[in-house]
C-alpha positions in Angstrom: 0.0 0.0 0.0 1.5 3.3 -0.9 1.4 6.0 1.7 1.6 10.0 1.0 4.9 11.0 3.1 4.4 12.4 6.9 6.6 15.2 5.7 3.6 16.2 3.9 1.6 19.5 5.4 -1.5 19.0 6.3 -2.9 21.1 4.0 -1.6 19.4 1.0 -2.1 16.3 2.9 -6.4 16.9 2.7 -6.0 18.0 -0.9 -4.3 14.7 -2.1 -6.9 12.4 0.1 -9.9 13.9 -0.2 -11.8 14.0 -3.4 -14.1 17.4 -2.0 -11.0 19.6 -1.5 -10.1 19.2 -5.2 -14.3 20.9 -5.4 -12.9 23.9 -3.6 -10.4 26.0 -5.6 -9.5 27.9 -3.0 -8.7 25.1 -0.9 -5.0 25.2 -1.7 -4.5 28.5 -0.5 -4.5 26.8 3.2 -1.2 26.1 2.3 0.2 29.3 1.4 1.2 30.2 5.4 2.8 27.0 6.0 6.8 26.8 5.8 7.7 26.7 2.2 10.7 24.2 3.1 8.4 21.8 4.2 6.4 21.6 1.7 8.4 21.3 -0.5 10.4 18.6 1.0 7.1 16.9 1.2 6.4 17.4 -2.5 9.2 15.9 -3.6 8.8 12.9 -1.2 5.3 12.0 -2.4 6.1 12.4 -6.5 8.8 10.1 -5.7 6.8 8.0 -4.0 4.2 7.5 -6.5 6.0 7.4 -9.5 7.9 4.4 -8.0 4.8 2.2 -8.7 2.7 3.7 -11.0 -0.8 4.4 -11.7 -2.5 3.0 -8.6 -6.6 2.7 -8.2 -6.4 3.8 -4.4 -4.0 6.7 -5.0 -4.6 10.2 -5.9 -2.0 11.1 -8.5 0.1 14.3 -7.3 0.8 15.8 -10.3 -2.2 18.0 -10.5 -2.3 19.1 -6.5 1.6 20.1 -6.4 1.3 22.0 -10.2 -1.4 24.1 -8.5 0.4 24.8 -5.6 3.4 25.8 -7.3 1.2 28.2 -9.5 -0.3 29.7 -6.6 2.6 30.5 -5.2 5.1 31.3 -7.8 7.3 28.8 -7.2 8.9 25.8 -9.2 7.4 27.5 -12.2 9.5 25.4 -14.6 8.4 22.1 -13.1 4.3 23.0 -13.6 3.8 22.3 -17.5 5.6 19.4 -17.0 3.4 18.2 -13.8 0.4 19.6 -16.0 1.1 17.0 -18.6 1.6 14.1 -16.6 -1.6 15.0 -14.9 -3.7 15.3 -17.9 -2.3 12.2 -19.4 -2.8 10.0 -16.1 -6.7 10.9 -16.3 -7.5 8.1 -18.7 -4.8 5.7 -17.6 -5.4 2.3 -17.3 -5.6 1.7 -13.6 -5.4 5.0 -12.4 -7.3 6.9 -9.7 -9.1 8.9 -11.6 -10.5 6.7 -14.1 -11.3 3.9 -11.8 -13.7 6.7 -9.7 -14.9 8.0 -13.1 -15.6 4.8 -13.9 -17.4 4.2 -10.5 -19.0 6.4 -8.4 -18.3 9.7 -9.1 -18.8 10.5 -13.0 -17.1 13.3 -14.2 -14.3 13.6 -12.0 -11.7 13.7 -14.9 -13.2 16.7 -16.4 -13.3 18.2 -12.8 -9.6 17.3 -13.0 -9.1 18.9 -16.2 -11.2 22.1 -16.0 -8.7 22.3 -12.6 -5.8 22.0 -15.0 -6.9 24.5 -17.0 -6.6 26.8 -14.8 -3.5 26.4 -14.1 -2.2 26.8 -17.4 -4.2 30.0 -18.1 -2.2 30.9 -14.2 1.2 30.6 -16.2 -0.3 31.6 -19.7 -0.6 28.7 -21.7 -3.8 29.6 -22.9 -3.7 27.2 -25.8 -3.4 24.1 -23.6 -6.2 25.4 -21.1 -8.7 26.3 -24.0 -8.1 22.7 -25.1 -8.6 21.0 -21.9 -11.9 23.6 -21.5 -13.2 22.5 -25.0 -13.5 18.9 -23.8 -14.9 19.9 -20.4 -17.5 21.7 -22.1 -18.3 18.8 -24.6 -19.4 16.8 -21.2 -21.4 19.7 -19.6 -23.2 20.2 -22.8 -23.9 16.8 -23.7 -24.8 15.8 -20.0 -28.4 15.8 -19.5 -28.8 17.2 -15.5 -32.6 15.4 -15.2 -31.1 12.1 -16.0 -29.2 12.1 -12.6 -29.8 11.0 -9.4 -29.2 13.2 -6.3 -25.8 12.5 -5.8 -24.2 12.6 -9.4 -26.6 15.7 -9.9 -24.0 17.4 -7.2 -21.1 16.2 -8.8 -22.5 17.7 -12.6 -22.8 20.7 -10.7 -19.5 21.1 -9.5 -18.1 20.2 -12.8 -20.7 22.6 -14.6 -18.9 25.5 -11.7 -15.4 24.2 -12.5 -16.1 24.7 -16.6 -17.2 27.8 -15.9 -15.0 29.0 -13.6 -12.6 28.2 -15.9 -13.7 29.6 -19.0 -13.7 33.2 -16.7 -10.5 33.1 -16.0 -9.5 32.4 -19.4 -11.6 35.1 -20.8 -10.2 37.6 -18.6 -6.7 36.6 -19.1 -7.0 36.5 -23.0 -9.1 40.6 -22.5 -12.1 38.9 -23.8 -13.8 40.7 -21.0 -17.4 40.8 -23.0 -17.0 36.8 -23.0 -16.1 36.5 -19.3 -18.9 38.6 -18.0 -21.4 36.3 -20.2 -19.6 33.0 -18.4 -19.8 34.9 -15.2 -23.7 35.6 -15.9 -24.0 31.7 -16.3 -22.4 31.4 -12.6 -24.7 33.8 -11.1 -28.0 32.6 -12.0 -27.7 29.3 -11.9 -30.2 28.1 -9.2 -28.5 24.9 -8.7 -25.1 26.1 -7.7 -23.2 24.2 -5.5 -20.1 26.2 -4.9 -19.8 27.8 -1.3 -21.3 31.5 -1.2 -17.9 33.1 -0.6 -17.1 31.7 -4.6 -20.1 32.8 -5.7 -19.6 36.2 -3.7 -15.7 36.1 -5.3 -17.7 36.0 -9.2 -20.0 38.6 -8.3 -17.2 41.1 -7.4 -15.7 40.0 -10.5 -18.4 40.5 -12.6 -19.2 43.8 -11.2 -15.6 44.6 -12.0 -16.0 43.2 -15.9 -19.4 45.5 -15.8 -17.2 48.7 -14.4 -14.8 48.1 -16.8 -17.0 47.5 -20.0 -18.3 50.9 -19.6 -22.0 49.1 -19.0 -24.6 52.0 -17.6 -27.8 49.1 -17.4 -28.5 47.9 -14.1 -26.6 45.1 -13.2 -29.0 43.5 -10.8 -31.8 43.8 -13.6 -29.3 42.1 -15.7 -28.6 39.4 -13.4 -32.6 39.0 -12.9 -33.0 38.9 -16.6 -35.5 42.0 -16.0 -33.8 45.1 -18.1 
């Protein structure tokens, strides 16, 4: 049985073992007090860890969790394309985590996983790479029929449909396609089914009434929002 190193921070530590912190994008930023040394020793223990056995069903690949880190910090900046990759390509690999939980009980996980991804790239502006891991995000969302579900994959569709989203904002705003980011940021908003925390929603509301500042708009937002103006 492979085991994440002790070295590991706690913080990391939740992200790699729990499927619901990867949900929460802002859940790495836990991390961002705890002593960089440490975490990094950790890091580098539990790549090397994993990538002595391979793909393994029962273990949450670390490629994904440590590129985000490094993006939110700054750090290691020349490792994360190359983390990115080996994350997106260990999605669909035979005997991996996140195929055998896509495959069992929680659908769309790997475009969870790559919608995360994508965001990453867009952080170190490889806008390319995140617009093609968006694309096939969004074939999912738009091909996913939401009444079809039961209660519990309903939730999971939802977070995906957030993480596309999410990610098609950030990508939007990073590329100045601020007209495009405000209509993704509309999707957010009203959807009535939203299960992101309030403070992310209350984060894409600021933005949007940032986009709407800086687009010059003199409608009412809120009557926008409502669909009333």
């Amino acid at each position: 049985m492979r085991l994440i190193p002790m070295l590991l921070p706690a913080c990391l530590f939740a992200q790699a073992g729990s499927p619901a912190a990867d949900l929460r994008r802002d859940s790495l930023s836990k991390c961002a007090a705890a002593p960089i040394a440490g975490i990094l020793t950790g890091a580098d223990e539990w790549l090397q860890t994993y990538e002595s056995s391979g793909p393994d069903p029962h273990a949450r690949p670390p490629y994904l969790t440590l590129a985000r880190f490094y993006a939110l910090k700054g750090i290691r900046t020349e490792e994360i394309p190359t983390l990115l990759d080996k994350a997106v390509r260990e999605l669909s690999a035979p005997g991996s985590y996140t195929q055998s939980r896509t495959h069992g009980n929680s659908p769309f996980e790997d475009d969870i996983e790559r919608a995360l991804a994508a965001n990453a790239y867009t952080q170190i502006r490889l806008y390319d790479q995140a617009g093609g891991l968006l694309a096939r995000t969004g074939q999912t969302v738009d091909r996913t029929n939401a009444a079809e579900l039961d209660m519990g994959k309903g939730r999971i569709f939802e977070a995906l449909r957030f993480q596309y989203w999410d990610g098609m904002t950030r990508l939007a705003i990073a590329q100045g396609r601020k007209d495009d980011a405000l209509t993704w940021e509309h999707a957010i908003l009203t959807n009535p089914n939203n299960v992101a925390s309030s403070s992310l929603i209350e984060q894409h509301r600021q933005t949007a009434q940032q986009l709407w500042k800086e687009l010059g708009r003199s409608d009412d937002f809120q009557k926008w929002l409502s669909g009333t103006e």
